[in-house]
N, C-alpha and C positions, 0 to 999 in steps of 0.2 A: 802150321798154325798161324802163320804169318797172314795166312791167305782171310783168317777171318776180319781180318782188315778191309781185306780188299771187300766183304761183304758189305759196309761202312757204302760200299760205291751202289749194291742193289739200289736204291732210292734212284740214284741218275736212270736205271733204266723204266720209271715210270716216262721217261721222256719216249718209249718206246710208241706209246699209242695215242695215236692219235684224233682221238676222240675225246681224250680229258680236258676238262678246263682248266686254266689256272688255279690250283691249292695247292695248300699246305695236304701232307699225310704226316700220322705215326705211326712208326712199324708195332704190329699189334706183336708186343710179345705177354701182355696178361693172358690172352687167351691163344698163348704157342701156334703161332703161325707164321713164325720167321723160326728162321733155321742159319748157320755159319757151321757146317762142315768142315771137315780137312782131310788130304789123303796123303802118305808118305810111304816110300819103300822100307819096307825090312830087310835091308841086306839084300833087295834083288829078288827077295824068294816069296814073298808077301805083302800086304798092303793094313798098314797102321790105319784106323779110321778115329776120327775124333770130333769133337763139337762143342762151341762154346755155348755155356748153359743161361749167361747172364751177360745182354747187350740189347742198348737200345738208340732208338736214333728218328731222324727226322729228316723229310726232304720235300723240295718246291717243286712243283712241275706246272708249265705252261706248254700244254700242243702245240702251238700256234709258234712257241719261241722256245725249241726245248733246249737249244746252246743256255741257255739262259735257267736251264733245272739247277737246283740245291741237292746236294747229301750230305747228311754230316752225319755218323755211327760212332758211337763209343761201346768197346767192351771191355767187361772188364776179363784180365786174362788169368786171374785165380780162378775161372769159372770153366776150366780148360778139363775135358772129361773124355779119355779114351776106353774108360769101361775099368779101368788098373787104378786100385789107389796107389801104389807104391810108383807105377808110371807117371800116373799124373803128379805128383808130387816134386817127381824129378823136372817134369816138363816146367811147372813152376819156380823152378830153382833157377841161381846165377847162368846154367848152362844152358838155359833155353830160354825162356819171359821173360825171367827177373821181376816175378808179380810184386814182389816185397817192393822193389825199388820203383818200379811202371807198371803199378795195380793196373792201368788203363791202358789200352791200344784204342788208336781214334784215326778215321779215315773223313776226308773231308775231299770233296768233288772239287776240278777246276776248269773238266771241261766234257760236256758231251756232243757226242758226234754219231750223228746217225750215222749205221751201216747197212739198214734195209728199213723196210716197212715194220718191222716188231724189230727189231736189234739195234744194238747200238753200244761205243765204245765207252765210257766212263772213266775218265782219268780224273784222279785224286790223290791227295797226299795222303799217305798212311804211315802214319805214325805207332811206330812197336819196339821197344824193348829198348826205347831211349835214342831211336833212330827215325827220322823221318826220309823217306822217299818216294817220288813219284811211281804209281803201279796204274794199271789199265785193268778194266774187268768187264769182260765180253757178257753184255745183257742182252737179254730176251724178256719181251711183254708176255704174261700168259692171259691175259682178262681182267677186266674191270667190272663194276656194277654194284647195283643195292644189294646189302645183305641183307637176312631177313629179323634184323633186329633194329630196321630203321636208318644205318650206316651206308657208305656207300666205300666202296674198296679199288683197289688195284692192287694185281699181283706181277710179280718177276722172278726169275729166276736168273743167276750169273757165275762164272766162275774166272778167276788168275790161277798162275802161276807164279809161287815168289820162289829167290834164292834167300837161302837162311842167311849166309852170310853178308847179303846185304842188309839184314837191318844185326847184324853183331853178333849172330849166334855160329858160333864157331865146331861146337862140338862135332869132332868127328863122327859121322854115322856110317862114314864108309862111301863109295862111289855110286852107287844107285840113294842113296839119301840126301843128297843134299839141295832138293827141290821140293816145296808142298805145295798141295793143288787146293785153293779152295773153292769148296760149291756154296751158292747160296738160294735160298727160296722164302720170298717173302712179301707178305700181305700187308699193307699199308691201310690205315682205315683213314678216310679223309677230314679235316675238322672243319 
């Protein structure tokens, strides 16, 4: 869950393509076209899937100077949804979020570095459950261009790896648990 943090970093990978001009984007989440996944082991035997239902965010991108992109992502982490109400509840709780105490998880960019022609690394501070630390999130460009309501868009896709116990969550899950993967995919619409 930690990893929807690292989603906060998708925006740096608009610096994937190089064809955009210097703007501002907002990740279009009125009309659900960002996404912040999560994947975790079950004990080794399964794979936990989940996604947070309500974040939003913003970022700069200039082609020409993409070291020089913006992200900033806030979510909020009561909005945390494995498909379980009695799950997600617990995931909300002092053992996991701590939404009551850090309603917000917030990722903020510090540096991008291209890795190819569409990729590129994304480091940002991500802030979760009253811990901030430096995490990386491997982007990918997937396409830009006018939508057909007059807008003009870029999309990415990204994913980290966080350890739980580095941002304070301790709860044992056993030895295949104690890493979450997050994926992210998301549509920017440009202002």
């Amino acid at each position: 869950m930690k990893k929807m943090f690292a989603g906060m970093a998708l925006g740096g990978l608009l610096a994937l393509s190089g064809s955009l001009q210097a703007a501002d984007y907002v990740i279009d989440k009125e009309g659900q076209h960002a996404f912040i996944n999560f994947k975790i082991s079950h004990l080794g035997y399964s794979w936990l899937y989940g996604r947070f239902n309500d974040f939003d965010g913003t970022f700069s991108w200039d082609a020409d100077k993409p070291a020089e992109s913006d992200v900033q992502v806030t979510i909020q982490t009561a909005s945390v949804d494995s498909n379980h109400a009695e799950r997600d509840k617990h995931l909300r709780s002092d053992d996991f979020l701590s939404a009551d105490e850090h309603p917000q998880a917030t990722f903020k960019s510090t540096k991008v570095e291209m890795t190819g022609d569409e990729t590129a690394n994304i480091t940002g501070d991500l802030t979760l459950n009253g811990v901030t630390k430096p995490v990386v999130l491997e982007a990918k460009f997937l396409g830009e261009g006018e939508d057909p309501w007059g807008g003009y868009r870029a999309g990415f896709e990204g994913s980290t790896t966080l350890k739980l116990k580095d941002f304070g969550i301790t709860k044992d899950l056993g030895p295949a648990s104690q890493e979450v993967e997050l994926m992210l995919s998301v549509e920017g619409i440009r202002q």
